[in-house]
C-alpha positions as CSV (number, residue, x, y, z in Angstrom):
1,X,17.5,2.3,-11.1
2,X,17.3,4.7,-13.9
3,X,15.2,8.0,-13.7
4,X,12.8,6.7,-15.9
5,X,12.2,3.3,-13.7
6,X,11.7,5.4,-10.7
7,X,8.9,7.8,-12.3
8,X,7.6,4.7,-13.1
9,X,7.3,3.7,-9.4
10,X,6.2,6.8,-8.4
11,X,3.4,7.0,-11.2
12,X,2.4,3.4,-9.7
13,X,2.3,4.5,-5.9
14,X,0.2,7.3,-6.9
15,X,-2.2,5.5,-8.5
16,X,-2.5,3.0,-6.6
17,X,-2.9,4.8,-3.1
18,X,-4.6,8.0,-4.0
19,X,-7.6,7.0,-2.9
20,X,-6.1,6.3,0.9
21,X,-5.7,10.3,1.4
22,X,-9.7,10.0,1.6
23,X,-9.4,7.2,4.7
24,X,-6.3,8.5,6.4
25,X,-7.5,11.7,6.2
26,X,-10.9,10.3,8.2
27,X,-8.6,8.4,10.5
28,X,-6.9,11.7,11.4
29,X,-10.5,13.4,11.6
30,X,-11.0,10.3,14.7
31,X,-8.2,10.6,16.3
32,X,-7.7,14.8,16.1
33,X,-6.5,16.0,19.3
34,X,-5.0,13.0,21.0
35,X,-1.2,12.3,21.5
36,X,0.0,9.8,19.5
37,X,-2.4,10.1,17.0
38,X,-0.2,10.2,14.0
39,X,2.2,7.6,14.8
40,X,-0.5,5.4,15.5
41,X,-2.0,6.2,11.4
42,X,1.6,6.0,10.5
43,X,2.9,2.3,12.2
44,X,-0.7,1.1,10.6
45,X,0.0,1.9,7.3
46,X,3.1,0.8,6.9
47,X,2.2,-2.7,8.0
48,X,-1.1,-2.8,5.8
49,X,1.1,-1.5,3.0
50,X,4.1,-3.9,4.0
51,X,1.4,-6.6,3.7
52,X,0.1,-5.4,0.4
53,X,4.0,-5.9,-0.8
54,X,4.4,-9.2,0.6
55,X,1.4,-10.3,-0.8
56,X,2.3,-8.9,-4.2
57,X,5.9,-10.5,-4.1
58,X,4.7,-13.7,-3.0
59,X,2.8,-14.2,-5.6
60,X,5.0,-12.2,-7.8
61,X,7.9,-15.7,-6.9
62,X,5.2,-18.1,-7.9
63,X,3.5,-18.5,-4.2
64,X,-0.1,-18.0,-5.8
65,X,-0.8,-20.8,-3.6
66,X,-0.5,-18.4,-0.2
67,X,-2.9,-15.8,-1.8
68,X,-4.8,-17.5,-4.4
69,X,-6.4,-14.0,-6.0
70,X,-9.7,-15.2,-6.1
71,X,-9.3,-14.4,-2.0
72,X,-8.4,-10.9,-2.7
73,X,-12.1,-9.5,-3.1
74,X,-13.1,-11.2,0.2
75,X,-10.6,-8.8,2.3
76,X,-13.5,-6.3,1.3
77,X,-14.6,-8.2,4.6
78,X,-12.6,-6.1,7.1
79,X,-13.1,-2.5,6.3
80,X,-17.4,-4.1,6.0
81,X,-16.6,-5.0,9.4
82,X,-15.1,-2.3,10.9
83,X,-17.5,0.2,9.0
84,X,-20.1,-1.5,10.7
85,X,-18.9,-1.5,14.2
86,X,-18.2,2.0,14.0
87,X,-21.5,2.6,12.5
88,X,-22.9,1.0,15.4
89,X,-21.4,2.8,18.0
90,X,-22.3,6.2,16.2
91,X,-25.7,4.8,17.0
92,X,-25.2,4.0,20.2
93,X,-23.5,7.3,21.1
94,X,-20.4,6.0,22.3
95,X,-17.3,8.6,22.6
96,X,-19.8,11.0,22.5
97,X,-19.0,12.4,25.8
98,X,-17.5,16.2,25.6
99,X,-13.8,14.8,26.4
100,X,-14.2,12.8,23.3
101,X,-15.3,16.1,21.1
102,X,-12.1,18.0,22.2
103,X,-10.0,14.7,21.9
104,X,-11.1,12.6,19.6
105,X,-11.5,8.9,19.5
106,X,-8.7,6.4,20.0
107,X,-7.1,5.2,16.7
108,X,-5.9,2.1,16.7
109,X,-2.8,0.8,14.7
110,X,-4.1,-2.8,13.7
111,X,-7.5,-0.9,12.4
112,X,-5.6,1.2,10.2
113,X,-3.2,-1.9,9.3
114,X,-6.7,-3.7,8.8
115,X,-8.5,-1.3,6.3
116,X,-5.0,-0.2,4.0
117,X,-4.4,-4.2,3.6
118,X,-7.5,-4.8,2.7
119,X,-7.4,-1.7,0.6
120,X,-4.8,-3.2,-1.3
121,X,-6.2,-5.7,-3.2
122,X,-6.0,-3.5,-6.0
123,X,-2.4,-2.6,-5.7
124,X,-1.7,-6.3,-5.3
125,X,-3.4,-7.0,-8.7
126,X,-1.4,-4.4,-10.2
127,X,1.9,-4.9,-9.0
128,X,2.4,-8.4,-9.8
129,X,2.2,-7.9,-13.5
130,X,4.4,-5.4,-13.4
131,X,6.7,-6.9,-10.9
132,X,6.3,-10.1,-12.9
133,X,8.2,-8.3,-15.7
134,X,11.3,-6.5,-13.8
135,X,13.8,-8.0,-12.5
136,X,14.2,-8.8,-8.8
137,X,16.5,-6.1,-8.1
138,X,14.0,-3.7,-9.9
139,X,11.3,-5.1,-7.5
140,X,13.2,-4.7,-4.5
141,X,13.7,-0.7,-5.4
142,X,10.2,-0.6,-6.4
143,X,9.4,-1.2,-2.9
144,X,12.0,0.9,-1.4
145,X,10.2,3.6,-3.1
146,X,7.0,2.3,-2.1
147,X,7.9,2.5,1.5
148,X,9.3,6.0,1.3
149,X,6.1,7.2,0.1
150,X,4.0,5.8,2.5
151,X,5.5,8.4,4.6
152,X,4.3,11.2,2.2
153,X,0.8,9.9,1.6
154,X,0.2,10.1,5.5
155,X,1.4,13.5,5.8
156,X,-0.5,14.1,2.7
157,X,-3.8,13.1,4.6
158,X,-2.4,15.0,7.9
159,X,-2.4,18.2,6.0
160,X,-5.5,17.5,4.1
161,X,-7.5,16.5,7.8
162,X,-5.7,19.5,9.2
163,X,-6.9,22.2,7.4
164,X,-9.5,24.0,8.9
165,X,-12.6,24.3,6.7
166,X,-11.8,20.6,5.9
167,X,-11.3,19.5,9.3
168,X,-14.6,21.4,10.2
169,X,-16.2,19.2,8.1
170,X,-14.4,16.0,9.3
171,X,-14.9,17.1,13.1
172,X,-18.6,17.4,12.7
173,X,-19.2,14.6,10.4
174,X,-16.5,12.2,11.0
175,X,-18.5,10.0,13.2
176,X,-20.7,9.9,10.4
177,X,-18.5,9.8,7.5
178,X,-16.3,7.2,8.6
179,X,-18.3,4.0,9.2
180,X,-19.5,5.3,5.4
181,X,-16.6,5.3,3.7
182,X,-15.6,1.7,5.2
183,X,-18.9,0.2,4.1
184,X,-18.8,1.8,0.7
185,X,-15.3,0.7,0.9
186,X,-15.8,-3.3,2.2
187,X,-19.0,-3.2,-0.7
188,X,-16.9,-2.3,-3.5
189,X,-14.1,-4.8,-2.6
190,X,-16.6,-7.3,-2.4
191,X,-18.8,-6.9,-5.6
192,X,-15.8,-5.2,-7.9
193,X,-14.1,-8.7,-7.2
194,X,-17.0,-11.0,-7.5
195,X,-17.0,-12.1,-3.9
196,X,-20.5,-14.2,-2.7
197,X,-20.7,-14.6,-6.7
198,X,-21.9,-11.0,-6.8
């Protein structure tokens, strides 16, 4: 892979998965203060993101059939879902309990898996063009590179969640902010893809 076919990669990562810092950085927020925490974000992502890939190269081989894309808005579903429940147990007071403020809540790796594949409809929509018109070797790299970075956006979001005025404001907001952003997140999905006819 030349130097200029691996910018390229990079450039397409970025853009496509900037806007996970923002939820990572929330699921860090959740979890701050309990073991395990970060491979828990970590494991997650990588299987949201290595179903994002498979997604995009099944498609990519002419398997539209598996994920037809008018499916992709509806994954707007999970994070609506999850925002929800977590919304309701804000409401409810759950893990309010002073060994969940010095703890932190329990993250869980198929949530995190949940809301970055559903995340991805996006990245799938963009990758298959472009992986459409590389060869299959140059795909494969693609995702090499992909994958390596996943590791970098998470400790992106680590350091962002970790430093302290921000993580002030995640610790005393999270349990507000984060059944927000996975609404906003599952609504956006939804209408930006015409799901419901919306």
């Amino acid at each position: 892979m030349t130097i200029t076919a691996l910018l390229q990669a990079v450039g397409l990562f970025i853009a496509t998965n900037i806007d996970d810092i923002i939820v990572l950085s929330l699921f860090f927020a959740r979890g701050a203060g309990r073991s395990g925490t970060t491979a828990k974000i970590l494991v997650g992502q990588y299987l949201g993101f290595l179903g994002i890939l498979a997604a995009a190269v099944l498609v990519t081989i002419g398997a539209g059939w598996a994920l037809p894309s008018e499916a992709i808005p509806y994954f707007g579903l999970i994070p609506l879902a999850l925002g929800l429940w977590a919304g309701w147990q804000a409401l409810r007071g759950e893990g309010d309990d002073d060994d969940a403020a010095v703890a932190g809540k329990s993250v869980a790796v198929a949530t995190v898996a949940g809301v970055t594949f559903a995340n991805g409809g996006d990245n799938i929509g963009v990758y298959v063009p472009v992986f459409l018109n590389i060869s299959m070797a140059a795909v494969i790299t693609y995702c090499l590179v992909f994958l390596l970075l996943v590791a970098v956006l998470v400790g992106l979001a680590k350091f962002v969640a970790t430093r302290e005025p921000i993580a002030e404001v995640l610790e005393r907001w999270e349990h507000i902010l984060f059944p927000i952003v996975l609404i906003g997140l599952g609504v956006a999905i939804l209408v930006g893809g015409g799901a419901f006819g919306l």
